[in-house]
N, C-alpha and C positions, 0 to 999 in steps of 0.2 A: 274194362281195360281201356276201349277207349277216353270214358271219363274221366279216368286218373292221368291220362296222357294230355288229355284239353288242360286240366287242371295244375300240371307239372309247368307246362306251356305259356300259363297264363301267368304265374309266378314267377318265370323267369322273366316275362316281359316286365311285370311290375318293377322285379329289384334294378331292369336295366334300367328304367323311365325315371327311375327316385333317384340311381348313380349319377347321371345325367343333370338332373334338377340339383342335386348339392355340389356339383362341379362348375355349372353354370352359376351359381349362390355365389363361391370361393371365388369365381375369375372376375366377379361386380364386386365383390368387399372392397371398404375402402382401403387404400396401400396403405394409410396412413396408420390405421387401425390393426392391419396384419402385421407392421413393422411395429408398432407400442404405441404408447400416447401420447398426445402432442400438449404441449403448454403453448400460450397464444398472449399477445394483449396488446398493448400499446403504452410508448414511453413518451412523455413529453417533457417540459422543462421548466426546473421548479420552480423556475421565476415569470416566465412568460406564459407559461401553462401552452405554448404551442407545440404539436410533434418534433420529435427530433430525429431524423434521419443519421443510417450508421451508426446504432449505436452495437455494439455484440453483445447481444445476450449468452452467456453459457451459463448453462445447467451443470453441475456441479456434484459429484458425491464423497461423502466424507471418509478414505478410509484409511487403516492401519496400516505402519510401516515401521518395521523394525524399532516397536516401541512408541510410537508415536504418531501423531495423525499430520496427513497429508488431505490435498483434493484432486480429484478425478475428473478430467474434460468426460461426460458423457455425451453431447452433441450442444452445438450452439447457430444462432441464426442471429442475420444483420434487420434492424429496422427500416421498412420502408420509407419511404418520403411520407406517409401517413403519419409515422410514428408505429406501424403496425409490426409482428413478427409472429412468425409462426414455428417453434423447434418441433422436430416430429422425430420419429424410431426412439421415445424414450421409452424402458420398460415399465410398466405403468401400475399405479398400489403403490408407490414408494413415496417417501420424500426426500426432498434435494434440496439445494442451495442453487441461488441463481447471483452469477455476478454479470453488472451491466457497467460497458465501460466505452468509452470515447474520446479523442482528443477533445481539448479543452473545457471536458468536465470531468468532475470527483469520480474516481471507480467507488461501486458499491455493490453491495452486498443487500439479498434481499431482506429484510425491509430497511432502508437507510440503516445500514450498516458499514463499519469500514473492514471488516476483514469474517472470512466465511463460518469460523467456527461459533461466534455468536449470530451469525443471522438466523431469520426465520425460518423452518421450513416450508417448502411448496409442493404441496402433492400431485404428483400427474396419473390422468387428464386434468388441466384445469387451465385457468387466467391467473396470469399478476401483468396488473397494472404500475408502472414504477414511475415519478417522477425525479430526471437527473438536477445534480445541481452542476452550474457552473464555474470550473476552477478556477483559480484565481491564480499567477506567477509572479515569484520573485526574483530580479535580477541585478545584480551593477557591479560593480568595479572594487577591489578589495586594493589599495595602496599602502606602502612602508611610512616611515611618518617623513620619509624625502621624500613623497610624490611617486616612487617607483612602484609598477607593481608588485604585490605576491608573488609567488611562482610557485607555490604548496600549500596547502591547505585546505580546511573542510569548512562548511558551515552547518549549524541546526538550527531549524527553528520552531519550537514549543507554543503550542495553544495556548493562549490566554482563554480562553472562553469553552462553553460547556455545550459540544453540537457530536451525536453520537456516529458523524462521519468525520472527525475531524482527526488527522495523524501528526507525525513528525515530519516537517518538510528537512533534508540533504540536501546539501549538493559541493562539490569540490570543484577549487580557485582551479581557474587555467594556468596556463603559461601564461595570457594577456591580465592576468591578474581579475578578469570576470568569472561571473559565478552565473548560474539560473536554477530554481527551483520551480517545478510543476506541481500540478494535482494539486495544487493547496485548498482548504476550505477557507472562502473568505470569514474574515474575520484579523483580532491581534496577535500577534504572534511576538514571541523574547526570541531575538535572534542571538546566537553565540559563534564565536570565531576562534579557530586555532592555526595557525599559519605560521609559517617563515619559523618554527621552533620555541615560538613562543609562548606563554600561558593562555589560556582562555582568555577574552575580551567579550563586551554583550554591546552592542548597536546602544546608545551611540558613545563608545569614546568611553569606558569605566570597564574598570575590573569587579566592581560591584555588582553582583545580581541581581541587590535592592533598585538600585539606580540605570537599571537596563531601560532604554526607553522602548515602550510597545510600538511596536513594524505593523500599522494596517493594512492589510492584505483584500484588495477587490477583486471582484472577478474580472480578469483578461490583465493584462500588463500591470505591472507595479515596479520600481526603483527603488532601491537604498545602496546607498554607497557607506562606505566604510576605509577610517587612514588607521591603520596598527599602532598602538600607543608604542614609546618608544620602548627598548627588549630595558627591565629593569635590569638594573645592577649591584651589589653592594658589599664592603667591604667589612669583615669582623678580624680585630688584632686582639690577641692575648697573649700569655704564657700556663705550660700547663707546669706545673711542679708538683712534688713528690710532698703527702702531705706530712712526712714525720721530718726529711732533709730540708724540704723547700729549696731542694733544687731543680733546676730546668730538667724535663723528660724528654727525651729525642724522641721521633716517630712515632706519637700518639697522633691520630686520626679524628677529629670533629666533623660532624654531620650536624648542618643545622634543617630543622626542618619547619619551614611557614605553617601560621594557624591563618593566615588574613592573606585577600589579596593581592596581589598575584599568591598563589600555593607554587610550594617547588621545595627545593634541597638545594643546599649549598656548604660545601666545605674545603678542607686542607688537612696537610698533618704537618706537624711539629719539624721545626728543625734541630739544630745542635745546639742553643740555646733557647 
C-alpha cells in the first residue's frame, strides 16, 4: 500500500515538472514564429546598387471574387535605412506575391514585374532580395494652336521598348492646361493627346502614328510640351436624286465616315432641292 501511494506520488510530480517545462518552452518561443513566418531581405537600387530606404514591401495573396481574381494585403513592412525589412505573422507553406513600391521609383511586382498576377511566387519563411528601378516623370503644358491653354483632355503614353516593368503612363490636362505623368519606366515612349474635342494628335504636331516623334523619358524630371493642331474642318456639296426621276429627294441624311487622319464622321441631310 504504501508503495503504490510513493509511486502515485511520484507520477504526479513528474507530469507537474514536464507541464511546467513545456510552458516555460511556449513563453521563450519566438513571437515571430507563434504568429507565422516571416520573409526578410533587402532592396536596393537598380542603378546605384545602394540601399533604398522606405520602400513597402507587401506580401500579397491571389484570390477569387465574383468570377475573377483580385489581391489581398496580408501584412507589409517599410525598408530600413539598410535597405533591410522584415514582414512577420505571415502564415507559412504558402506562396505569395510581393509588391515593392515608393515614391520616385517603378512599383513592382516580385520579380521585376509590373502587375501581380504574372509575378513570381515567394514562399514563406524565406528571403527576396529585390532591386528597385527609378521612375522617371513626364510633364508640360498642352496649348490651342492660339497659345491658350487646354482645359480637358487626357494623354498616353506607349512604350517604345521591350522592359518587363514597363506600362502605360496617364495623365489628364488641367485647367492651366498642364499635365504630369509618374511611375514611368525610363526609356521612348509615343505620346498621344485628345483635348479640347478634338481627334487624337501624337507629340510632335501630326495626326500620323507613323510620324509621332519618340518622348525620352529619364529618370527623375522630363518636359514635352505640346500646341493642338488646329480642330480640322471640311466641307462636302451635292445633290441626291431619285435614280429612275432624277429628281432632287428632300431629307435624305449622309454620313461621311474618315478612313485617314484625323478619323471622325461628318454629315447633313438634303434639303427641298
Amino acid at each position: 500500500m504504501h508503495r503504490a501511494l510513493r509511486w502515485a506520488l511520484s507520477s504526479r510530480r513528474l507530469a507537474a515538472v514536464t507541464a511546467c517545462v513545456l510552458a516555460a518552452a511556449a513563453m521563450t518561443a519566438d513571437p515571430a514564429s507563434a504568429a507565422g513566418g516571416v520573409l526578410g531581405g533587402v532592396v536596393t537600387d537598380a542603378t546605384t546598387g545602394a540601399p533604398v530606404a522606405d520602400v513597402q514591401v507587401s506580401v500579397l495573396k491571389i484570390v477569387t471574387d465574383h468570377g475573377g481574381q483580385t489581391t489581398q494585403v496580408v501584412t507589409s513592412a517599410n525598408t530600413d535605412a539598410n535597405g533591410r525589412y522584415s514582414a512577420t505573422g505571415i502564415p507559412a507553406g504558402k506562396a505569395y506575391k510581393v509588391e515593392l513600391s515608393r515614391d520616385g521609383y517603378v512599383d513592382e511586382y516580385s520579380h521585376d514585374h509590373n502587375d501581380p498576377f504574372g509575378a513570381d511566387d515567394v514562399t514563406v519563411p524565406g528571403t527576396l532580395n529585390e532591386a528597385v528601378t527609378p521612375a522617371g516623370q513626364l510633364s508640360g503644358t498642352i496649348t490651342d494652336e492660339t497659345g491658350a491653354p487646354a482645359t480637358a483632355g487626357d494623354l498616353a503614353a506607349s512604350p517604345l521598348f521591350d522592359n518587363p516593368l514597363a506600362t502605360f503612363g496617364n495623365a489628364t490636362i488641367g485647367d492651366d492646361g498642364t499635365y504630369t505623368m509618374t511611375g514611368l519606366v525610363p526609356g521612348r515612349y509615343q505620346v498621344s493627346i485628345s483635348a479640347d474635342g478634338r481627334p487624337f494628335q501624337y507629340m510632335h504636331g501630326t495626326y500620323d502614328l507613323n510620324k509621332a516623334t519618340a518622348i525620352t523619358v529619364a529618370a527623375g524630371a522630363n518636359t514635352a510640351d505640346e500646341q493642338l493642331l488646329p480642330k480640322p474642318a471640311g466641307i462636302v456639296r451635292g445633290t441626291v436624286t431619285d435614280r429612275v426621276t432624277k429628281k432632287p429627294i428632300k431629307d435624305v441624311c449622309v454620313e461621311f465616315h474618315g478612313d485617314i487622319e484625323p478619323t471622325g464622321t461628318g454629315g447633313g441631310c438634303t434639303g427641298a432641292d
